[in-house]
N, C-alpha and C positions, 0 to 999 in steps of 0.2 A: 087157197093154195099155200104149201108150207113154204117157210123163207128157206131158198135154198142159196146154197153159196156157190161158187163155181171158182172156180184157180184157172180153168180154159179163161173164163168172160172178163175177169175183174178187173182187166187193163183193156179190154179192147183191141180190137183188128186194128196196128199198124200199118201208116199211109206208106204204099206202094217203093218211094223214096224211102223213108225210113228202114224197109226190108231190105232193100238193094245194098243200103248201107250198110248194113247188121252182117248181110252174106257176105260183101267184098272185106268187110274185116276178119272175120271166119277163115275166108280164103290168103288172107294178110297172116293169119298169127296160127295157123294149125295148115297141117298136111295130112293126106292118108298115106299108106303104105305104098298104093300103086307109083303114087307119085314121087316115094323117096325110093323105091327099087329102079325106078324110072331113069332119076337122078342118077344111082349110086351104080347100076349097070355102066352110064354111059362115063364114067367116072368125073363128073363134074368136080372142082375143083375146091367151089366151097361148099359145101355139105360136109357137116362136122357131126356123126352120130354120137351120140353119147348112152351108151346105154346102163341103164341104172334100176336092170334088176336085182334082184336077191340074186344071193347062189344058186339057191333051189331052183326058180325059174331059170336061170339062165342052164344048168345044167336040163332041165327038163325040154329048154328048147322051142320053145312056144313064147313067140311075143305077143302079148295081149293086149297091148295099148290101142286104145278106138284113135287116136290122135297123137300126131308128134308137135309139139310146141316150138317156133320158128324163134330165134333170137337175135334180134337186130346189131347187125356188127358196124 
């Protein structure tokens, strides 16, 4: 069999624990959109957007961010 390499394998299936931890941070330090229209609807009071496209984008209208970054006040 040829030596193959794998970037899936090379670390291994993290224990149970360790995933739960990885996602609760996920959920600690990023939002989706649902969640910040959610917010920004109901006018929460600390939600501070910052948006920091180009002009182009921002004229074109289209936010394409997969993720907003949460920053500890």
């Amino acid at each position: 069999m040829a030596d193959m390499n794998s970037a899936v394998l090379e670390y291994g299936a993290p224990e149970p624990t360790e995933t739960a931890s990885v996602m609760a941070d996920k959920l600690r330090f990023h939002t989706d959109s649902w969640d910040l229209s959610v917010d920004l609807k109901a006018g929460h009071p600390d939600i501070v957007v910052i948006d920091a496209r180009s002009r182009e984008a921002y004229a074109d209208g289209t936010f394409r961010a997969r993720s907003i970054s949460r920053t500890a006040r």
